[in-house]
mmCIF file of the N, C-alpha and C atoms, coordinates in Angstrom:
data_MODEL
# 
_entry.id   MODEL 
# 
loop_
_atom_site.group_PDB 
_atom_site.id 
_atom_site.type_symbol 
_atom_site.label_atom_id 
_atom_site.label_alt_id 
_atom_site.label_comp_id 
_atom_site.label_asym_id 
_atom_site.label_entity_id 
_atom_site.label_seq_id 
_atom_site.pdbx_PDB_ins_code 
_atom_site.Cartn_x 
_atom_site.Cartn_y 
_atom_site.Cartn_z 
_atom_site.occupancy 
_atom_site.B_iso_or_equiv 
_atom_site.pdbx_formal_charge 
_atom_site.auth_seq_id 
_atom_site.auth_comp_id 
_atom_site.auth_asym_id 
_atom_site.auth_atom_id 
_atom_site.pdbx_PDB_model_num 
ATOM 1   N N  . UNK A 1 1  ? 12.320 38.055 -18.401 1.00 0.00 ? 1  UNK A N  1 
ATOM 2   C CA . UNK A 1 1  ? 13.708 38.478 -18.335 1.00 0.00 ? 1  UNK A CA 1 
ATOM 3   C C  . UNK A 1 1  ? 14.131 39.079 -19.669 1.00 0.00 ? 1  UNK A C  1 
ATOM 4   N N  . UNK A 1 2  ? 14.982 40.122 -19.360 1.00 0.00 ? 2  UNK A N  1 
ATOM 5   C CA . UNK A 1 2  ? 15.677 40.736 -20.593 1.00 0.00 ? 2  UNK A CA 1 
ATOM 6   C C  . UNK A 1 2  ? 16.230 39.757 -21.650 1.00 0.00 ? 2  UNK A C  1 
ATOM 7   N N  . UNK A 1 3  ? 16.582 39.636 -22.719 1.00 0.00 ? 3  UNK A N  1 
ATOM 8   C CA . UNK A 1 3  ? 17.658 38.839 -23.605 1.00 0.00 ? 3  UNK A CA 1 
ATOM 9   C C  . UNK A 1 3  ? 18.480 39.341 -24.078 1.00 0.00 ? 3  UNK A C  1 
ATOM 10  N N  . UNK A 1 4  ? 19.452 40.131 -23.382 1.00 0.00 ? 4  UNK A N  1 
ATOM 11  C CA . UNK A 1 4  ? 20.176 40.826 -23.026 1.00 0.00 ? 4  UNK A CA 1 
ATOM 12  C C  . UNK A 1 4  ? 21.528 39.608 -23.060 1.00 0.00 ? 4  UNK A C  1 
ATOM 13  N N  . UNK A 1 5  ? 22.461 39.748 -23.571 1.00 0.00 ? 5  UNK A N  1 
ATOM 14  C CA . UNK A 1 5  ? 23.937 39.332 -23.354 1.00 0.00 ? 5  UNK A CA 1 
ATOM 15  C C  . UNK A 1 5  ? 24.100 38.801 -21.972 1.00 0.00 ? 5  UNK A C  1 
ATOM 16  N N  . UNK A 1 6  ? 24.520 39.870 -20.974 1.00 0.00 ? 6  UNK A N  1 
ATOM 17  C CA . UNK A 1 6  ? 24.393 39.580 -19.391 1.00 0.00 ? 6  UNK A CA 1 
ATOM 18  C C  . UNK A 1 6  ? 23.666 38.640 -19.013 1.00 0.00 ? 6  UNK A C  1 
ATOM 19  N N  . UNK A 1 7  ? 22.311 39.110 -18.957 1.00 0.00 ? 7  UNK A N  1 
ATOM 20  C CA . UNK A 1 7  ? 21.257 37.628 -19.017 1.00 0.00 ? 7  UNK A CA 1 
ATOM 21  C C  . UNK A 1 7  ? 21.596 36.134 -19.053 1.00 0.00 ? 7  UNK A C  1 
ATOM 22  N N  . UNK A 1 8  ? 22.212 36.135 -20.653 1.00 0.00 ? 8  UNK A N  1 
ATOM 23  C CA . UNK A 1 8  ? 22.128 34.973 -21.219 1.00 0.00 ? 8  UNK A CA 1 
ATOM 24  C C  . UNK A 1 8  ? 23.641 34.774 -20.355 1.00 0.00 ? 8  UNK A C  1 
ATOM 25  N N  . UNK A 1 9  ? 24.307 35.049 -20.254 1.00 0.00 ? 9  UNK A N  1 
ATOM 26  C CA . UNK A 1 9  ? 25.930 34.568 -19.646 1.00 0.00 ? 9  UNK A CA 1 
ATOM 27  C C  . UNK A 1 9  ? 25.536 34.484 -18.633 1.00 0.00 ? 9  UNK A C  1 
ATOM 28  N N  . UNK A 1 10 ? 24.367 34.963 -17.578 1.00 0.00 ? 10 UNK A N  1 
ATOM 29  C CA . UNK A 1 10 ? 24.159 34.876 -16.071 1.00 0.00 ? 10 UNK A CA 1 
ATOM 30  C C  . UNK A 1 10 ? 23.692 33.288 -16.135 1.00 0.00 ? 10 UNK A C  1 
ATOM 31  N N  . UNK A 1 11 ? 22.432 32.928 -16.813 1.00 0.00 ? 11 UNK A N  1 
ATOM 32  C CA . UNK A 1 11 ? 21.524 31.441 -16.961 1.00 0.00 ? 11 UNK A CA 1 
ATOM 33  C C  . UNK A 1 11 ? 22.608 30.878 -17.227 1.00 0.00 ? 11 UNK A C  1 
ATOM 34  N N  . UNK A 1 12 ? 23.685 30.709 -18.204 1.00 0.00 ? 12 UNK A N  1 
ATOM 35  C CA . UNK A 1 12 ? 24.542 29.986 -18.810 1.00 0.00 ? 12 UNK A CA 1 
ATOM 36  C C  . UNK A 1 12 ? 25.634 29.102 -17.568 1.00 0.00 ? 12 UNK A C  1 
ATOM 37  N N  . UNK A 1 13 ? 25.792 30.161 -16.767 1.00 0.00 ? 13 UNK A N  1 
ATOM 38  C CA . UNK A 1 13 ? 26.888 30.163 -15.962 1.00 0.00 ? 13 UNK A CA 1 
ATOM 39  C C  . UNK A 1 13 ? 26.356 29.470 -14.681 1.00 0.00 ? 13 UNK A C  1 
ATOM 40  N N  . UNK A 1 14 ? 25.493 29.721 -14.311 1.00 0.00 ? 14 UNK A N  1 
ATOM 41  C CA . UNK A 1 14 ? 24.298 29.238 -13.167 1.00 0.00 ? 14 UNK A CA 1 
ATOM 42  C C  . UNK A 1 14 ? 23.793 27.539 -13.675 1.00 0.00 ? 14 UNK A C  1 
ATOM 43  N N  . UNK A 1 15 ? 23.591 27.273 -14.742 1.00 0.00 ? 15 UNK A N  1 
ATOM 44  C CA . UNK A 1 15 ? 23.848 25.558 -15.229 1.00 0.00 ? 15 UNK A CA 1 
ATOM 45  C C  . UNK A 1 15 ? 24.763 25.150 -14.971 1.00 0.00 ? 15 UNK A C  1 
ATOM 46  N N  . UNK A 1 16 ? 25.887 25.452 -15.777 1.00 0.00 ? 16 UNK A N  1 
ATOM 47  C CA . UNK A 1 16 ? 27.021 24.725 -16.047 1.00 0.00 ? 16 UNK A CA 1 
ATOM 48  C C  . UNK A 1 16 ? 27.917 25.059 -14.884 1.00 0.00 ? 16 UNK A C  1 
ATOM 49  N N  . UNK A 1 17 ? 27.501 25.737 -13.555 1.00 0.00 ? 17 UNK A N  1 
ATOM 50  C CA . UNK A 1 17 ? 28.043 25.589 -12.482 1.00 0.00 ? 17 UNK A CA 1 
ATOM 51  C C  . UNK A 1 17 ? 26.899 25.121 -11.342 1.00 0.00 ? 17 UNK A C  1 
ATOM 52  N N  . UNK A 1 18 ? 26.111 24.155 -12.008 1.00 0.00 ? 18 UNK A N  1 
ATOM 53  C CA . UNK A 1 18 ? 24.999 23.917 -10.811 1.00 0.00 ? 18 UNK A CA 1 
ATOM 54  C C  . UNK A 1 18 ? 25.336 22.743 -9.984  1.00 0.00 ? 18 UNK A C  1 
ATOM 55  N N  . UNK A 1 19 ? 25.350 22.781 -8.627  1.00 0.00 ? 19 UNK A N  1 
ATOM 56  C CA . UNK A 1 19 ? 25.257 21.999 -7.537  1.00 0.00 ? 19 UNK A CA 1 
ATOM 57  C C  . UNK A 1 19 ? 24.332 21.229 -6.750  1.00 0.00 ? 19 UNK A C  1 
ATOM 58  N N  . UNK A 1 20 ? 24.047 20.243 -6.545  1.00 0.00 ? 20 UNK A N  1 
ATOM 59  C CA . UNK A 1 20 ? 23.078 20.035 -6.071  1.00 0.00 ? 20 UNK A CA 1 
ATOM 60  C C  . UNK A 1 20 ? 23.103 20.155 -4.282  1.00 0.00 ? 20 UNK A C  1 
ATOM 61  N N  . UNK A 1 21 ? 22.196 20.843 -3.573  1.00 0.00 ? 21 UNK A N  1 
ATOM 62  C CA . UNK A 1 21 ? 22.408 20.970 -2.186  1.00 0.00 ? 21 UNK A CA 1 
ATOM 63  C C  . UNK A 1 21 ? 22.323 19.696 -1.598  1.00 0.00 ? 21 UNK A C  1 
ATOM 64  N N  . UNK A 1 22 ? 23.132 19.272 -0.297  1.00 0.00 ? 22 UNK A N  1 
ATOM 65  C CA . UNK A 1 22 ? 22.553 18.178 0.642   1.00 0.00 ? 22 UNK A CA 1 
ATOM 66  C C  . UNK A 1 22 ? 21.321 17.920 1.093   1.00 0.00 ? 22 UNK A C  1 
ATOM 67  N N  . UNK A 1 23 ? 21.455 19.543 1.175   1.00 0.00 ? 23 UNK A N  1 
ATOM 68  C CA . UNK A 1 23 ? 20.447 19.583 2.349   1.00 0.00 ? 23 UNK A CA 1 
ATOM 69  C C  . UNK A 1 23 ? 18.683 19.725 2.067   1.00 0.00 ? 23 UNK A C  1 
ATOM 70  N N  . UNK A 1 24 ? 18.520 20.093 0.184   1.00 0.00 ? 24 UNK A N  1 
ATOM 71  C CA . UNK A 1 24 ? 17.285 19.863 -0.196  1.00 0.00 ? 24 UNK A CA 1 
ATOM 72  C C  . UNK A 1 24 ? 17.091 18.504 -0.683  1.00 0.00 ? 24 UNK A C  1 
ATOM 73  N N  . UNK A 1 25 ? 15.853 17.925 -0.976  1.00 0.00 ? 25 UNK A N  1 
ATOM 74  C CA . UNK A 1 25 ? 15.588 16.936 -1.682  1.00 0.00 ? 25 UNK A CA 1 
ATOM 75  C C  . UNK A 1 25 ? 16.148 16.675 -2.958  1.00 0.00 ? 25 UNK A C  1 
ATOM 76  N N  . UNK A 1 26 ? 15.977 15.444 -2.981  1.00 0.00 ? 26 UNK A N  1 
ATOM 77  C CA . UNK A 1 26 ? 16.141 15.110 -4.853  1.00 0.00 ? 26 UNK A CA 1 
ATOM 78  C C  . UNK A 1 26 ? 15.364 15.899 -5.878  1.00 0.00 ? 26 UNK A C  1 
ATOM 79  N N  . UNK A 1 27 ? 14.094 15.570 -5.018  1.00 0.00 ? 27 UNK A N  1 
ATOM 80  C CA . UNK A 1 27 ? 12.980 16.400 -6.290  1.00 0.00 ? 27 UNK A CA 1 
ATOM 81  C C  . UNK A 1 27 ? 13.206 18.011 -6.665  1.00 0.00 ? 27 UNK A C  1 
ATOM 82  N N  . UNK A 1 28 ? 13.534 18.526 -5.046  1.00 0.00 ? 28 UNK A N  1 
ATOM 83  C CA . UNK A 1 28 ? 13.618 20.169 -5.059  1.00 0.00 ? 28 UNK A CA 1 
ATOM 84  C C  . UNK A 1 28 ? 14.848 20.203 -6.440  1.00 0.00 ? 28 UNK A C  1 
ATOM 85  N N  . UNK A 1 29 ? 16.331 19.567 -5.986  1.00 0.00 ? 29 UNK A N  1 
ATOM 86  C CA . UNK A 1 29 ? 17.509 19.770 -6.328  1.00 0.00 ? 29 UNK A CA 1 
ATOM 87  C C  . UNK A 1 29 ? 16.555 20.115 -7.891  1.00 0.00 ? 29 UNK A C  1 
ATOM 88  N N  . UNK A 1 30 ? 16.348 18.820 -8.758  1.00 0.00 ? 30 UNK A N  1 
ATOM 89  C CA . UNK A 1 30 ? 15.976 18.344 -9.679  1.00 0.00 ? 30 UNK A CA 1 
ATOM 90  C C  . UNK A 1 30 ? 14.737 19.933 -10.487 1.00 0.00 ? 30 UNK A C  1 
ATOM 91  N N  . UNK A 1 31 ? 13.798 20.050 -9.458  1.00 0.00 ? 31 UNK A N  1 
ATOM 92  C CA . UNK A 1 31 ? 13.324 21.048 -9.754  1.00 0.00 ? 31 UNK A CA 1 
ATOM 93  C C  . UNK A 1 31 ? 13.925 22.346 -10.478 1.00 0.00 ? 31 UNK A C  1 
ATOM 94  N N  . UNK A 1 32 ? 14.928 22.669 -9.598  1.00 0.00 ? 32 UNK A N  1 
ATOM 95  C CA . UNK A 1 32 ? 15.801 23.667 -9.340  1.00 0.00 ? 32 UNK A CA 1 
ATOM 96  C C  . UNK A 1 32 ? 16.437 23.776 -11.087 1.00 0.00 ? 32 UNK A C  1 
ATOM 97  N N  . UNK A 1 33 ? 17.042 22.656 -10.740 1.00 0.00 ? 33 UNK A N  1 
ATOM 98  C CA . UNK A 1 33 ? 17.656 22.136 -12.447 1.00 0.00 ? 33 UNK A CA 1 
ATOM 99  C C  . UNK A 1 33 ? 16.615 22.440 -13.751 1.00 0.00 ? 33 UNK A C  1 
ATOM 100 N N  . UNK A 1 34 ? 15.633 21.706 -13.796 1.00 0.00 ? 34 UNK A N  1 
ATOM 101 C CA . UNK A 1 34 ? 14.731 21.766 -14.868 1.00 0.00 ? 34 UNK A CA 1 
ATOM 102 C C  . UNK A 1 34 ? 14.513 23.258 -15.519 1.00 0.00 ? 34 UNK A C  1 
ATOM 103 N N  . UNK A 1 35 ? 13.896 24.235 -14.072 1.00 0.00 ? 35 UNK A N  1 
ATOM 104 C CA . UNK A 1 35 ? 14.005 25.187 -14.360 1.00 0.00 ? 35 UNK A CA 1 
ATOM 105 C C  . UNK A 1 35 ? 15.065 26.201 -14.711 1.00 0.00 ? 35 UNK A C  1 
ATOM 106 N N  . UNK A 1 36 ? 16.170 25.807 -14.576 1.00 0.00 ? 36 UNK A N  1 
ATOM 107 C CA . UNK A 1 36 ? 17.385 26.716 -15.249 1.00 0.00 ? 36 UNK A CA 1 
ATOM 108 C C  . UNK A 1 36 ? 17.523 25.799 -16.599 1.00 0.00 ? 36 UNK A C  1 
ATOM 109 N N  . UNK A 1 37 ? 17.181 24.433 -17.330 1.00 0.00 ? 37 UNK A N  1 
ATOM 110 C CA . UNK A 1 37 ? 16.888 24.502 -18.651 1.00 0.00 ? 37 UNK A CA 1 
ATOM 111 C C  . UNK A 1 37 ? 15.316 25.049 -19.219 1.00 0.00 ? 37 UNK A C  1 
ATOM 112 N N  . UNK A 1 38 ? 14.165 24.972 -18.638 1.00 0.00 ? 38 UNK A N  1 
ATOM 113 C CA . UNK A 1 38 ? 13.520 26.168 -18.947 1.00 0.00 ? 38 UNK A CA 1 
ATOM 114 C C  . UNK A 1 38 ? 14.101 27.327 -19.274 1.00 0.00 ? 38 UNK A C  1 
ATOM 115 N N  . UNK A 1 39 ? 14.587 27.669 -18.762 1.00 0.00 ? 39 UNK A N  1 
ATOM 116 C CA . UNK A 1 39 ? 14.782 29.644 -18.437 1.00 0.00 ? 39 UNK A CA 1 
ATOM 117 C C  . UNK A 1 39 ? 16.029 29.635 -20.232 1.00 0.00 ? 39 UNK A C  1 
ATOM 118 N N  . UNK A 1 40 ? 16.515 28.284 -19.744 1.00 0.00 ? 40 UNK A N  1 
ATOM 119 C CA . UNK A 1 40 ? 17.554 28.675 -21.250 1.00 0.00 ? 40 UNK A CA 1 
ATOM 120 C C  . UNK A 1 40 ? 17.077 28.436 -22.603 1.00 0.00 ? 40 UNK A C  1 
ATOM 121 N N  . UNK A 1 41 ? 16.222 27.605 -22.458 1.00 0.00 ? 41 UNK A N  1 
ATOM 122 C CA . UNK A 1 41 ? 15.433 27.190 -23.362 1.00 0.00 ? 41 UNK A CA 1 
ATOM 123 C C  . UNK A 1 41 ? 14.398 28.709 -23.905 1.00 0.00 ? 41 UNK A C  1 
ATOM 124 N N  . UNK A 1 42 ? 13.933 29.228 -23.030 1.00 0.00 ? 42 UNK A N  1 
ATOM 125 C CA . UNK A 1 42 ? 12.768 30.589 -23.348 1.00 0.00 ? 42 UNK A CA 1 
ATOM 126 C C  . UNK A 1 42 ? 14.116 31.354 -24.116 1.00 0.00 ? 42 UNK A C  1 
ATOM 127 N N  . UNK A 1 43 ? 15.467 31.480 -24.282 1.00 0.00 ? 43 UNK A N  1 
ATOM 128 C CA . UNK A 1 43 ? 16.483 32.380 -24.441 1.00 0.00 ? 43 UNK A CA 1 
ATOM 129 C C  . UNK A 1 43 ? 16.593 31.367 -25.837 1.00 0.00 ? 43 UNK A C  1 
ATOM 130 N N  . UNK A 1 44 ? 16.136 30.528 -26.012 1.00 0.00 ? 44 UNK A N  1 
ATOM 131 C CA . UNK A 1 44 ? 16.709 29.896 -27.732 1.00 0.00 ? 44 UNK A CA 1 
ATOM 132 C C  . UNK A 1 44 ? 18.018 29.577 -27.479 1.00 0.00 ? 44 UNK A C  1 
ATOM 133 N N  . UNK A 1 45 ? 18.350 28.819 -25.760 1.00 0.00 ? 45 UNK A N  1 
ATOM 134 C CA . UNK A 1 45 ? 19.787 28.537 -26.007 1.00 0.00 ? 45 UNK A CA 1 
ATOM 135 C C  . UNK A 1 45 ? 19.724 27.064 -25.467 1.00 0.00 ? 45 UNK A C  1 
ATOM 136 N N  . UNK A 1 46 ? 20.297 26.395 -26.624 1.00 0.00 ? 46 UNK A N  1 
ATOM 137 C CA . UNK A 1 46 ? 19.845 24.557 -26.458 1.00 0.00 ? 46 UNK A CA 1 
ATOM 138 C C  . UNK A 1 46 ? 20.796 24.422 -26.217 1.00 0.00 ? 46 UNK A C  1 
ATOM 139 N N  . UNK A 1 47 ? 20.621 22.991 -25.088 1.00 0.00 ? 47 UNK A N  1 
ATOM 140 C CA . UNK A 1 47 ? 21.675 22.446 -24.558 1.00 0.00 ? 47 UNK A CA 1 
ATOM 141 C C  . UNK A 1 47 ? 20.895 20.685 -24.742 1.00 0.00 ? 47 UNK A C  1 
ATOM 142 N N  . UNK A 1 48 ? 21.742 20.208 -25.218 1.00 0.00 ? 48 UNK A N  1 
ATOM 143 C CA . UNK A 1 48 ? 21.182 18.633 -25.551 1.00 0.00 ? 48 UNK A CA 1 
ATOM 144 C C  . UNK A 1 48 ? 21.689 17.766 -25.033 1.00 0.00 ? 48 UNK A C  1 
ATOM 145 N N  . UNK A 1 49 ? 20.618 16.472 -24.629 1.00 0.00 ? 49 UNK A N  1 
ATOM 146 C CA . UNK A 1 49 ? 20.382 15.823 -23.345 1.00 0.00 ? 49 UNK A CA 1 
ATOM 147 C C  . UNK A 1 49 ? 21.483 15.052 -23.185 1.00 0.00 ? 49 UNK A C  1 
ATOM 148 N N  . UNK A 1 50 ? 22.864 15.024 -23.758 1.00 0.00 ? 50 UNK A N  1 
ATOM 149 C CA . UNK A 1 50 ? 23.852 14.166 -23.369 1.00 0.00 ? 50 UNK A CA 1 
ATOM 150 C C  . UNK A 1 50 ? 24.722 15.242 -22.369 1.00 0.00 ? 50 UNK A C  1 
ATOM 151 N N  . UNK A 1 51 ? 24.426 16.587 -22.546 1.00 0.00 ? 51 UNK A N  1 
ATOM 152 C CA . UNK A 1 51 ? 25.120 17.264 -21.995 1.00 0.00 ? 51 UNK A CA 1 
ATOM 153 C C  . UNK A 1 51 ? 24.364 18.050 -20.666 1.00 0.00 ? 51 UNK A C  1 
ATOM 154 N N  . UNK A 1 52 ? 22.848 17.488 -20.797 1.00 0.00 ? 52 UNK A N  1 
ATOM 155 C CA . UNK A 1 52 ? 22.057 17.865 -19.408 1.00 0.00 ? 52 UNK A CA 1 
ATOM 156 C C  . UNK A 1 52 ? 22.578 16.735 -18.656 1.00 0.00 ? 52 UNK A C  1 
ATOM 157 N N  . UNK A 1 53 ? 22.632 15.168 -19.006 1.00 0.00 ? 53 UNK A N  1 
ATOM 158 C CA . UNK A 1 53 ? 22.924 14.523 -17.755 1.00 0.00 ? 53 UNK A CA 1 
ATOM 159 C C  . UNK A 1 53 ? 24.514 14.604 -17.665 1.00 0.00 ? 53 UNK A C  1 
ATOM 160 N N  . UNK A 1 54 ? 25.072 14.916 -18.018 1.00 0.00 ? 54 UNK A N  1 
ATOM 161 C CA . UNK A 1 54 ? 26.531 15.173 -17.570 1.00 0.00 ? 54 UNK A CA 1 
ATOM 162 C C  . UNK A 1 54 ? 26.838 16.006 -16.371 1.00 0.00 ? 54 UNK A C  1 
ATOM 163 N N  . UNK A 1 55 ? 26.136 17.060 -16.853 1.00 0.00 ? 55 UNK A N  1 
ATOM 164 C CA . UNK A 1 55 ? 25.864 18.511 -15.856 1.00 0.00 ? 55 UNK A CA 1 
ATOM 165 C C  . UNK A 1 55 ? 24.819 18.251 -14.594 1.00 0.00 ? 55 UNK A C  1 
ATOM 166 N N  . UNK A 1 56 ? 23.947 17.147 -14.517 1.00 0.00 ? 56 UNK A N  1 
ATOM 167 C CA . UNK A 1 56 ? 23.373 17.017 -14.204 1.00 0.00 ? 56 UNK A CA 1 
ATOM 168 C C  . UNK A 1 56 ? 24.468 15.606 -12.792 1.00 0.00 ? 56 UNK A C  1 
ATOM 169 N N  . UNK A 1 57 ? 24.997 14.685 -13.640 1.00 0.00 ? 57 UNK A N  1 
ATOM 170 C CA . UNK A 1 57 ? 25.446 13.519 -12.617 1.00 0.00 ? 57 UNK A CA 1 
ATOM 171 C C  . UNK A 1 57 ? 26.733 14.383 -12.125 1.00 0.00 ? 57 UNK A C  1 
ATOM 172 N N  . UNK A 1 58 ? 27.360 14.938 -12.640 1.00 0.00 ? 58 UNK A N  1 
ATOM 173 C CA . UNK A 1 58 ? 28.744 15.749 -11.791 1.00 0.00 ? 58 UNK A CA 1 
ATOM 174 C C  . UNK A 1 58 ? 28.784 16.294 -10.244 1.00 0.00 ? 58 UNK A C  1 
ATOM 175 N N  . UNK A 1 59 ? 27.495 16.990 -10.326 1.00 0.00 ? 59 UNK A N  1 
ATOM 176 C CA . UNK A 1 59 ? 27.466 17.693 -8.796  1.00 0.00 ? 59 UNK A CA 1 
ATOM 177 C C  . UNK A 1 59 ? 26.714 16.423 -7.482  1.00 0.00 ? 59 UNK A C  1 
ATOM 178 N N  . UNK A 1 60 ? 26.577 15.557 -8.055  1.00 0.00 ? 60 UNK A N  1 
ATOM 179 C CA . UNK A 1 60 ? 25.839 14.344 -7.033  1.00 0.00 ? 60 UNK A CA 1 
ATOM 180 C C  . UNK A 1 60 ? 26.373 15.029 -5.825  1.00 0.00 ? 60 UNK A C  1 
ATOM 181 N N  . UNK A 1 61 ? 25.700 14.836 -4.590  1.00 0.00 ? 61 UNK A N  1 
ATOM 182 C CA . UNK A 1 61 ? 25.888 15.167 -3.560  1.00 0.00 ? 61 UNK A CA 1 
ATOM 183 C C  . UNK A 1 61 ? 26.838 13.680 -3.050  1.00 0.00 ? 61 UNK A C  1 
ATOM 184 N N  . UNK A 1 62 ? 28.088 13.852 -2.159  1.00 0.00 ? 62 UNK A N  1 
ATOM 185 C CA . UNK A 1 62 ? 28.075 12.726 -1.663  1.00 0.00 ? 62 UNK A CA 1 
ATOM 186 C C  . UNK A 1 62 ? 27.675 11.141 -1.289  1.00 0.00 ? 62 UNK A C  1 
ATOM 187 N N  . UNK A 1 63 ? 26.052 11.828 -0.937  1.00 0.00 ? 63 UNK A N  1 
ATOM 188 C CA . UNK A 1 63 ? 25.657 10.474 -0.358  1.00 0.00 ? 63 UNK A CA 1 
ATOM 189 C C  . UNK A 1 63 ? 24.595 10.210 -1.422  1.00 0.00 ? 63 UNK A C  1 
ATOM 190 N N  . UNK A 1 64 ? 25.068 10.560 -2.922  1.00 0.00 ? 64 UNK A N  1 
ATOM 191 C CA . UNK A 1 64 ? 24.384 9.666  -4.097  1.00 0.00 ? 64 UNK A CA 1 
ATOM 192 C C  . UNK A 1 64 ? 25.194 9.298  -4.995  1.00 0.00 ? 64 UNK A C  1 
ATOM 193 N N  . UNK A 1 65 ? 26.265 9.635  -4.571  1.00 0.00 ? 65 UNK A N  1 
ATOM 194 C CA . UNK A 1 65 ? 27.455 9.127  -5.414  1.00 0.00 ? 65 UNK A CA 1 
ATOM 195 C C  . UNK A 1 65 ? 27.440 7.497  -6.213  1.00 0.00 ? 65 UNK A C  1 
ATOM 196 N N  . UNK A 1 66 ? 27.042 6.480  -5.027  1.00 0.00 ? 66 UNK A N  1 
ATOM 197 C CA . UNK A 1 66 ? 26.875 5.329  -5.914  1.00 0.00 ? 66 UNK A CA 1 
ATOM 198 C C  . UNK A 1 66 ? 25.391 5.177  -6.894  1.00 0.00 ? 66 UNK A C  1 
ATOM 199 N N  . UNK A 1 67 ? 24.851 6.052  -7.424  1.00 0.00 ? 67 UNK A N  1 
ATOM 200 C CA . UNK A 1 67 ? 24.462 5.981  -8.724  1.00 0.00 ? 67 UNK A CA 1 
ATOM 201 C C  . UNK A 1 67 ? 25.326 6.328  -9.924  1.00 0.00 ? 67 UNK A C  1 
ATOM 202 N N  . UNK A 1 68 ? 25.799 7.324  -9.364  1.00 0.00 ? 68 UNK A N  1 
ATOM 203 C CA . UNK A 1 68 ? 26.728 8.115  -10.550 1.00 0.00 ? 68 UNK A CA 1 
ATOM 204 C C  . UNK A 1 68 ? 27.043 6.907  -11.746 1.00 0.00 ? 68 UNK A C  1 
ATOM 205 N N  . UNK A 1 69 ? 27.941 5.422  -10.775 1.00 0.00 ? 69 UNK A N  1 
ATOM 206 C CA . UNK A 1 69 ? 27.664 4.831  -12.154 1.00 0.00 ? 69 UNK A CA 1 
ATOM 207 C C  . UNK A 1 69 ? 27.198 4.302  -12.834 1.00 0.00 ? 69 UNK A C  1 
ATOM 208 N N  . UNK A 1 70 ? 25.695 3.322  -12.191 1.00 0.00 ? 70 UNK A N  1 
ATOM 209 C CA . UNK A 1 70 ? 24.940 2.965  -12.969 1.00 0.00 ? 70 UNK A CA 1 
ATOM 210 C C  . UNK A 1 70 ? 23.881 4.067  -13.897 1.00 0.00 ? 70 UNK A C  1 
ATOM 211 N N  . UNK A 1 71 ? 23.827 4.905  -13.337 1.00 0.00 ? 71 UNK A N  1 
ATOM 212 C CA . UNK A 1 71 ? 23.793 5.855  -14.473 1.00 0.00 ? 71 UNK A CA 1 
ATOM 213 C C  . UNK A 1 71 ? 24.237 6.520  -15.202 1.00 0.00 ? 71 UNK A C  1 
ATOM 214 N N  . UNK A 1 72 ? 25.934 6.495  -15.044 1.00 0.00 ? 72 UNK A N  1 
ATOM 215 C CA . UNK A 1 72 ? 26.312 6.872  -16.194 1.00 0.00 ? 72 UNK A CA 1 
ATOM 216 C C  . UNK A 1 72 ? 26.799 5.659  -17.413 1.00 0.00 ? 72 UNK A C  1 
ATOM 217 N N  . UNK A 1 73 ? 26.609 4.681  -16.533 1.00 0.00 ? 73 UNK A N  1 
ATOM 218 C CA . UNK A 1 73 ? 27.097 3.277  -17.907 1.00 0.00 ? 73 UNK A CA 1 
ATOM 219 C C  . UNK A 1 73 ? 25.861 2.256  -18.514 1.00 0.00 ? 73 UNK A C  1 
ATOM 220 N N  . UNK A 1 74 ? 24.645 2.759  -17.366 1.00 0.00 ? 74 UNK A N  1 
ATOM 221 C CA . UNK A 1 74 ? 23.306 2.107  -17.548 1.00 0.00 ? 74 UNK A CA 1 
ATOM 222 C C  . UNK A 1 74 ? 23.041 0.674  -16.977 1.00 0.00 ? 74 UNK A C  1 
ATOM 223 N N  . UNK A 1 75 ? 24.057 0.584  -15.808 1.00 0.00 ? 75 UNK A N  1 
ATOM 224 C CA . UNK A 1 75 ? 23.992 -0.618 -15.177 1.00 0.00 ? 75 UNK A CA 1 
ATOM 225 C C  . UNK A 1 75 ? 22.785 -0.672 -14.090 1.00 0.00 ? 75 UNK A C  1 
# 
């Protein structure tokens, strides 16, 4: 991919608005994820891990909602 401005605001925007589907797996969802911090990561644009699982527990699908808080308080 280019490293191009556009680029980098397209990956940027595509994280920090990521969803996880119902209708794929955990692993796919999860997949899905990793690789859009890959892709930002190849761009030299860090995002650090208090702010991957943030972005990461927000979009829980419904019916994983009751993790949300033992993972977000470590219970």
């Amino acid at each position: 991919m280019e490293k191009a401005l556009p680029t980098r605001i397209y990956l940027k925007e595509k994280f920090f608005g990521f969803k996880m589907d119902e209708n794929k797996s955990i692993e796919d969802c999860l997949d899905e994820f990793n690789k859009l911090v890959l892709d930002l990561e190849n761009f030299d644009i860090k995002i650090d891990n208090q702010d991957k699982a943030i972005i990461l527990l927000n979009p829980l699908p419904k019916s994983l909602k009751h993790f949300k808080g033992p993972l977000k308080y470590g219970r």
